[in-house]
matplotlib code that plots the C-alpha trace (Angstrom):
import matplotlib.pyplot as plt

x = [179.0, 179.1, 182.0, 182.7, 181.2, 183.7, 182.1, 183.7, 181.6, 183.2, 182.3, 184.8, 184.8, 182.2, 179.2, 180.2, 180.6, 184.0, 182.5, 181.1, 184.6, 186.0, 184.1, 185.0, 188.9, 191.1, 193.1, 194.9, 196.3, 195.4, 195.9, 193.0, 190.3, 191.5, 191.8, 188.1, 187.3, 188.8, 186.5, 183.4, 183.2, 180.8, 184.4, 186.7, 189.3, 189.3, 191.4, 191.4, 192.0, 191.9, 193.0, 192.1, 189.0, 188.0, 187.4, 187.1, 186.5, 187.0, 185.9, 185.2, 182.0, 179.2, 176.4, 176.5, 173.5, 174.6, 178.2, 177.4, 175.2, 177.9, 180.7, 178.5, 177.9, 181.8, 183.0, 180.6, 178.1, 179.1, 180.4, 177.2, 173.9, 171.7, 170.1, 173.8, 175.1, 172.0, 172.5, 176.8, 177.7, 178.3, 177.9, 179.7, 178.8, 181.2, 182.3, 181.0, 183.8, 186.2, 185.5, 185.8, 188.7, 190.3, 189.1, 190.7, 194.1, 193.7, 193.5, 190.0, 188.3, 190.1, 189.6, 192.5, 191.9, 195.6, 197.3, 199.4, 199.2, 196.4, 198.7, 201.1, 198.0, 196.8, 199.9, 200.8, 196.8, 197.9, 200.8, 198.8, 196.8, 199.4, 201.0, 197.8, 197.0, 193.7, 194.5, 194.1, 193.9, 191.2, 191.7, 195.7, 194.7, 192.5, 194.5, 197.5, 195.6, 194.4, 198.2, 198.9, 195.9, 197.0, 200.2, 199.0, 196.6, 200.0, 202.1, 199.1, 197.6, 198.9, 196.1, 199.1, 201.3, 199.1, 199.1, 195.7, 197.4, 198.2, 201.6, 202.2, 201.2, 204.3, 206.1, 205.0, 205.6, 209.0, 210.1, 208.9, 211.4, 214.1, 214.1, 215.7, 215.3, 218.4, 220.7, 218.7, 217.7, 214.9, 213.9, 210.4, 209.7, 207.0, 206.0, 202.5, 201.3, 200.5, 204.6, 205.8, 204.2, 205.4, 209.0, 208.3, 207.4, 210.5, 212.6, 211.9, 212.4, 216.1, 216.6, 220.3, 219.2, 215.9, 216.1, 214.0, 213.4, 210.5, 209.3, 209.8, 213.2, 212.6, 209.9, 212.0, 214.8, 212.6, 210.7, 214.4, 215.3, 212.5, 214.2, 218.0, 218.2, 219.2, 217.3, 217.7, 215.9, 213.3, 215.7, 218.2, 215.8, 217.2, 220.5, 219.4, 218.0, 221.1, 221.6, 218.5, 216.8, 212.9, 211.2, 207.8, 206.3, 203.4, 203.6, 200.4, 201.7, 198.9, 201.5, 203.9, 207.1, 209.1, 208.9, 210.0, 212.8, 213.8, 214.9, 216.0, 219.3, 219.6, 218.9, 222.0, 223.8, 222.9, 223.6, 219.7, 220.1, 216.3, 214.7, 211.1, 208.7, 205.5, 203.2, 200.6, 200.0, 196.6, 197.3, 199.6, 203.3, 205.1, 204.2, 203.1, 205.3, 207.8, 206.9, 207.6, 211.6, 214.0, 214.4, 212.1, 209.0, 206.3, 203.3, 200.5, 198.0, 195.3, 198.0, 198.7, 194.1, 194.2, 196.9, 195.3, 192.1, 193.5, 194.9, 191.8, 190.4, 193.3, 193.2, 189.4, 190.2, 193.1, 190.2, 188.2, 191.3, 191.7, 188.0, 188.6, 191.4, 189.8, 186.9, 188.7, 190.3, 187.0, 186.2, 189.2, 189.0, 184.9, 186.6, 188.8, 185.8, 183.9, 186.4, 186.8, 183.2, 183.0, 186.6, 184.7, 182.5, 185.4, 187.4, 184.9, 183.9, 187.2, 187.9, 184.8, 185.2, 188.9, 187.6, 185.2, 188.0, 190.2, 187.7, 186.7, 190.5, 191.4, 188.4, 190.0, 194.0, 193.9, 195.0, 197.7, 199.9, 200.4, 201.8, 205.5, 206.6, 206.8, 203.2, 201.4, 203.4, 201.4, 197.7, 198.2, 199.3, 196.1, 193.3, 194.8, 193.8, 190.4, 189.2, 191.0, 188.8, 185.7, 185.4, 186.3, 182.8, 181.8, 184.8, 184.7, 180.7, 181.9, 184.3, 182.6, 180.4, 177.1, 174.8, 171.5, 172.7, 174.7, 177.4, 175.2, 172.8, 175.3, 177.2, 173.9, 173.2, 176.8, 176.2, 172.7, 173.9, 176.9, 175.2, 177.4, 175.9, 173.9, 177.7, 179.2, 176.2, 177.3, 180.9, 179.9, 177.3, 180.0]
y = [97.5, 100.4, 102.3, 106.5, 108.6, 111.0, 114.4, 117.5, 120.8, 123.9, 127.1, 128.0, 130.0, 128.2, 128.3, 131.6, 135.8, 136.6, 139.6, 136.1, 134.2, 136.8, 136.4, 132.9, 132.7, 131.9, 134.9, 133.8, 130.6, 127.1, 126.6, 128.5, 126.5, 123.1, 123.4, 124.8, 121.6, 119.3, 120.4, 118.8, 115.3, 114.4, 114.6, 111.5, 112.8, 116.1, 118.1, 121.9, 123.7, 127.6, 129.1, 132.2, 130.3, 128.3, 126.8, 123.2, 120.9, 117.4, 114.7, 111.3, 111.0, 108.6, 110.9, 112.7, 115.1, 116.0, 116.4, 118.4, 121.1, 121.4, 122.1, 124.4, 126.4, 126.9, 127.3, 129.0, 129.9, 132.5, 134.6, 134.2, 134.6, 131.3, 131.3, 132.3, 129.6, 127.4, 128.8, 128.7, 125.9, 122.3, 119.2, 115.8, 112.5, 109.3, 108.9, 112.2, 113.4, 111.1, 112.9, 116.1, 116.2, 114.4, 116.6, 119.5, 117.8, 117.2, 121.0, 120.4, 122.1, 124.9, 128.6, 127.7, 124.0, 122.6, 124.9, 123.0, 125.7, 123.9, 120.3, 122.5, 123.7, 121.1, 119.5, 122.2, 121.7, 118.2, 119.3, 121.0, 118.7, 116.0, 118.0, 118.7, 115.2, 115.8, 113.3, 109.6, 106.1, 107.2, 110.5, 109.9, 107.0, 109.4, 112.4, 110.5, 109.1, 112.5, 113.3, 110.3, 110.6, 114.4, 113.2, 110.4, 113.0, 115.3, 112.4, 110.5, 114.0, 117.2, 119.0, 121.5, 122.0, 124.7, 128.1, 129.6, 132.6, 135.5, 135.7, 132.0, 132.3, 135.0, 132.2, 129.9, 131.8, 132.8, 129.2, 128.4, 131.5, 130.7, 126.7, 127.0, 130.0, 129.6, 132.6, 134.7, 138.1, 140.1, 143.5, 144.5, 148.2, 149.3, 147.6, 146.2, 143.5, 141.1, 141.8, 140.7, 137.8, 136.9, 137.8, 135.2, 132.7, 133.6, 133.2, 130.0, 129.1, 129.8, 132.8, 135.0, 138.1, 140.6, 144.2, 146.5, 150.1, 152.3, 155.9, 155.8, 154.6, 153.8, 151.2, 150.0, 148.9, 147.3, 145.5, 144.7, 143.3, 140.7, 139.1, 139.7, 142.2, 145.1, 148.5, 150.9, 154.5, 154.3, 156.8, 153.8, 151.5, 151.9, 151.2, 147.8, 146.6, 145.5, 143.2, 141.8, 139.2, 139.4, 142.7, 143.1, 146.2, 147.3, 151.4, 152.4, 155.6, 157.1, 156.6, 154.3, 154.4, 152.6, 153.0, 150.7, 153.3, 153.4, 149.2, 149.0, 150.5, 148.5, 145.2, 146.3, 146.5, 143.0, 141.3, 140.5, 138.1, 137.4, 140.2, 139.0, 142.2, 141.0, 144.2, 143.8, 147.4, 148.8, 151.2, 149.9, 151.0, 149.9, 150.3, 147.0, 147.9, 146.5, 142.7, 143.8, 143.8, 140.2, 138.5, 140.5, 138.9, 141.4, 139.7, 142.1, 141.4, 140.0, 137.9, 136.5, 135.8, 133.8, 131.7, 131.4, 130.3, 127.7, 126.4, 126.4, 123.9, 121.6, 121.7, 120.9, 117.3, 116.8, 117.1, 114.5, 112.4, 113.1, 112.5, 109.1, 108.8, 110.3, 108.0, 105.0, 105.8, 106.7, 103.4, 101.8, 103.7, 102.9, 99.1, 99.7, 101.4, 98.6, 96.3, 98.3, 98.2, 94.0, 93.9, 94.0, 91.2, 88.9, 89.5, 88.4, 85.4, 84.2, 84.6, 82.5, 79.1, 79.5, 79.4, 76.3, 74.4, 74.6, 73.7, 70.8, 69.7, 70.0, 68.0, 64.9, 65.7, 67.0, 71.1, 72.6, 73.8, 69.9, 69.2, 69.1, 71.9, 70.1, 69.0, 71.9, 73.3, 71.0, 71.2, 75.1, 74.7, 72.5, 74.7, 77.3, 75.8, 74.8, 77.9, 79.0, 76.8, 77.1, 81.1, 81.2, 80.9, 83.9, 86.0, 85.5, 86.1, 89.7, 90.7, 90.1, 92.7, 92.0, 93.6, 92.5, 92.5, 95.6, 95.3, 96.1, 93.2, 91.1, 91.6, 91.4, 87.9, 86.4, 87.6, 86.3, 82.4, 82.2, 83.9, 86.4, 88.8, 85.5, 84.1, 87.6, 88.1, 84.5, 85.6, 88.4, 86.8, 84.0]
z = [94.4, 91.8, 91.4, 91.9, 89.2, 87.2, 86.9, 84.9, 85.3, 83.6, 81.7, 78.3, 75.8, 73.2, 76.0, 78.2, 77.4, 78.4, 81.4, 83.2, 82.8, 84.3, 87.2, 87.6, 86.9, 89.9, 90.1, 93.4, 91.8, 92.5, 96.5, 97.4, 95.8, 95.8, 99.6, 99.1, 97.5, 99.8, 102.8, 100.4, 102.0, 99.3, 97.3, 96.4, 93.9, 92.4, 89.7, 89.0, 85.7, 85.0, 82.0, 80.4, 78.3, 80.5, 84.1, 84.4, 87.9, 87.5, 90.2, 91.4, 93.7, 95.0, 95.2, 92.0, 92.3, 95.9, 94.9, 91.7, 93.8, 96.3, 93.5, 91.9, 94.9, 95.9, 92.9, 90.8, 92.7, 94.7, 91.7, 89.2, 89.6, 89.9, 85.9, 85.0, 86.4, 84.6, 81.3, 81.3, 83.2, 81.6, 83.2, 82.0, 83.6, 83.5, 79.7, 78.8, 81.2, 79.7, 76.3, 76.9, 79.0, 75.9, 73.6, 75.6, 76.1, 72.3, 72.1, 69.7, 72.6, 72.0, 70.8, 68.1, 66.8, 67.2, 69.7, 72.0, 74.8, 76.6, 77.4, 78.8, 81.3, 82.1, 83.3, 85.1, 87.0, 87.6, 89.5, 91.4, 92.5, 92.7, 94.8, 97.9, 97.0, 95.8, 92.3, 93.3, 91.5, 88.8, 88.4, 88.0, 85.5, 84.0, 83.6, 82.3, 79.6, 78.4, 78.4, 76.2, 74.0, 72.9, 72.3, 69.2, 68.2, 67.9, 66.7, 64.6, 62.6, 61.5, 63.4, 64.7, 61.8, 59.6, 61.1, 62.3, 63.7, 61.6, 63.5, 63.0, 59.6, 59.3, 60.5, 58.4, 55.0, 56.4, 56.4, 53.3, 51.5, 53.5, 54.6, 58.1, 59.9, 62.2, 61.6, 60.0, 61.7, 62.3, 62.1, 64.1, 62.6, 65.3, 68.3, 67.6, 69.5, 66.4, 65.6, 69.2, 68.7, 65.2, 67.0, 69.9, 67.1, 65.5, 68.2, 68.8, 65.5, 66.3, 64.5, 65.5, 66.4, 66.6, 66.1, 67.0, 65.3, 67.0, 67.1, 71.0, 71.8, 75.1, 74.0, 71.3, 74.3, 76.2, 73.9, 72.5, 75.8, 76.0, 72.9, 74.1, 71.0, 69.8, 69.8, 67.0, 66.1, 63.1, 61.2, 60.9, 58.7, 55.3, 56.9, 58.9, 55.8, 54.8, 57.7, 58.5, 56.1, 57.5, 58.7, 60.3, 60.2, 62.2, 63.3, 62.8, 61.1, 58.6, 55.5, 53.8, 55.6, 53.0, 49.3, 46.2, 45.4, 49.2, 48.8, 44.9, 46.1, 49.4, 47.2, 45.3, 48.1, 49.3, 46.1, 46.0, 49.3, 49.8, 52.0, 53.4, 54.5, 56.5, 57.0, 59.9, 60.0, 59.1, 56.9, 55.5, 56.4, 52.9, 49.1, 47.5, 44.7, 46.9, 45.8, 42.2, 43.1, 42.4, 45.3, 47.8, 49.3, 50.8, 52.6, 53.9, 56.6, 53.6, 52.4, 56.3, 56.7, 53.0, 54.9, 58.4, 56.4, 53.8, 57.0, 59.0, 56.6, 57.2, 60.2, 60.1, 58.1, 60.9, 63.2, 62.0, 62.1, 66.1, 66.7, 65.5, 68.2, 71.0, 70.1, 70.5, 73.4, 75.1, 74.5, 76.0, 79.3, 79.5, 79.2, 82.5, 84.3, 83.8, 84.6, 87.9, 88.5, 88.1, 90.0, 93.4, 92.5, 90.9, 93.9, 96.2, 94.0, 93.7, 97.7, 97.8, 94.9, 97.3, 100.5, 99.7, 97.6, 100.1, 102.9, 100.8, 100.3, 104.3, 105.2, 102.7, 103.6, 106.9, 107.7, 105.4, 108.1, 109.4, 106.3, 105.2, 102.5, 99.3, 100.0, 101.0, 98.2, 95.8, 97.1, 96.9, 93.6, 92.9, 94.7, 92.8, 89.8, 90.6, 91.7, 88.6, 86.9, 88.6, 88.5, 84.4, 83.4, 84.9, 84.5, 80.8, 81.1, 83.0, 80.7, 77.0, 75.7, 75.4, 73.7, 75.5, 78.7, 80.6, 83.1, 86.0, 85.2, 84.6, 87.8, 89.6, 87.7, 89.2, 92.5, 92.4, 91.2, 93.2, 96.6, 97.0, 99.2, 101.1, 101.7, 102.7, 105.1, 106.7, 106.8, 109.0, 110.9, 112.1]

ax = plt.figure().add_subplot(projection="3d")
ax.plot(x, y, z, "-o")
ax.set_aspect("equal")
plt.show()
């Protein structure tokens, strides 16, 4: 009477080299292998999830050995060699499924502790598999809670409001000069890959406008057009500084492109509004001496690690805080797997005390469906109540932890006194 296993096996980031991920990520999208999967037979319920750290299946099964080796052959097997797959691939049985497919929705799985990217992914796997029907009754129980768990580790914690990103970090420092960042504008000097990302972050912060001043024109309007900005030519600088209100620079030139004596005047002109520099470059693209004029602010790529790190030890006590969570709600789904596993039994048990109350009733008051309505009405109402009665006993036996006796042996103790599989034998039998 045991219920499906849930089995996760999956390679990431933390147990695998990036040249064997590779190998492993669906490139062709999700229809592919989940069609793959549903040819196993050895398969109840299954659930995909590629990202670019990790690959993840997620399953219900009977056989769990059998179904394990056959995963493992389609969907790792064929692209990495047999000790590879030994050595990378981890396997996660029942509640040490449950965990880590929380602590991934969590995001403390995750390359950056905190992101929220990986929610986002795994939703988007789930409709996937919601929509070839491959996600039934636990695994849609199962992946919902993991939805709902990383949102009271979000809502619960702080685990995702300290930048660990050195463009988040940018960010960060930006809203701490300037409050809001809506209306502000922005000023990318170069087109490096850590500034396009700072500009995204910024963006979203609801900031009016992005500029964008590069060597190469041509790259300067596209990259201008991703952000529904403006392009300008890097001999304009001095001149946009006057309109803008946060530049980051990262040109990769082999010198300082701006000097102290290049912003004094352009400060002047402002009235000393606050101008924020963030240099990414390495070297250097503007004189430190910058920082020494009122009102300007000039962060440099050391300044942006000291942040990311302070902040990766915050975000390390937030984690302790989501453990906690995850932990408990680990233990609340083990409850309704259990309570699945005993629901055949108490089902059948109930059918049972029922089918013998009711027996015993007839044989004193004669067939329930010779009676009028207000009568029948009554005696249903009254072997409901003794079965009721007669079952509670061992329903509150199933249901209370204890700590010398398991589920399994307690199931098999109430099946054992009550004859359960003797009277289901009869049943069929007659």
């Amino acid at each position: 009477m045991s219920r499906d296993a849930i089995v996760l096996l999956g390679v990431n980031h933390k147990t695998t080299p990036l040249a064997v991920r590779e190998k492993l990520a669906l490139s062709a999208g999700y229809d592919e292998p989940l069609q793959a999967l549903g040819q196993l037979e050895e398969l109840r319920e299954y659930y995909l999830l590629s990202t670019c750290n990790r690959v993840e299946v997620l399953f219900t099964c009977r056989d769990v050995d059998r179904a394990q080796q056959r995963v493992l052959d389609l969907m790792f097997g064929r692209a990495i060699t047999a000790s590879e797959l030994e050595q990378y691939v981890y396997r996660h049985v029942n509640v040490d499924a449950v965990e880590h497919l929380f602590l991934v929705a969590a995001s403390l799985d995750s390359m950056i502790v905190g992101e929220a990217q990986i929610l986002g992914q795994l939703k988007e796997a789930y409709r996937h598999a919601t929509k070839v029907g491959s996600s039934g009754f636990i695994l849609n129980k199962l992946l919902h809670k993991s939805f709902s768990v990383a949102k009271r580790v979000r809502t619960e914690t702080r685990i995702g409001a300290h930048a660990v990103s050195i463009s988040y970090a940018a960010v960060e420092l930006a809203r701490k000069i300037f409050g809001e960042l809506a209306g502000k504008k922005v000023l990318l000097v170069g087109a490096g890959e850590m500034a396009e990302l700072a500009a995204e972050h910024l963006v979203r912060q609801g900031v009016a406008e992005v500029v964008v001043a590069n060597r190469t024109l041509q790259r300067a309007v596209n990259l201008a057009r991703c952000y529904n900005g403006r392009a300008v030519s890097l001999e304009e600088l001095l001149d946009q500084l006057q309109q803008v209100d946060i530049i980051i620079s990262s040109t990769g030139a082999s010198g300082l492109i701006l000097q102290k004596e290049d912003v004094r005047p352009v400060m002047r002109d402002r009235r000393n509004r606050p101008l924020f520099f963030i240099d990414i470059a390495v070297p250097r693209d503007l004189d430190p001496a910058i920082n020494d004029l009122d009102n300007v602010f000039l962060y440099d790529i050391d300044d942006l690690h000291n942040v990311v790190e302070m902040n990766k030890s915050e975000r390390d006590k937030e984690a302790v805080k989501a453990q906690r969570i995850i932990d408990e709600e680990k233990l609340k789904f083990g409850k309704w797997l259990a309570n699945m596993e005993s629901t055949p039994t108490i089902v059948q048990l109930r059918a049972m005390v029922e089918h013998q109350v009711r027996a015993e009733v007839e044989k004193t008051m004669g067939r329930f469906d010779t009676m009028d309505g207000q009568q029948r009405q009554g005696l249903e109402k009254m072997v409901a109540a003794i079965t009721g009665k007669v079952v509670f006993p061992a329903l509150h036996y199933l249901k209370t932890d204890r700590h010398c006796t398991g589920l399994p042996e307690r199931i098999k103790a109430i099946r054992e006194l009550y004859l359960l599989d003797t009277a289901s034998s009869d049943r069929e039998e007659s």
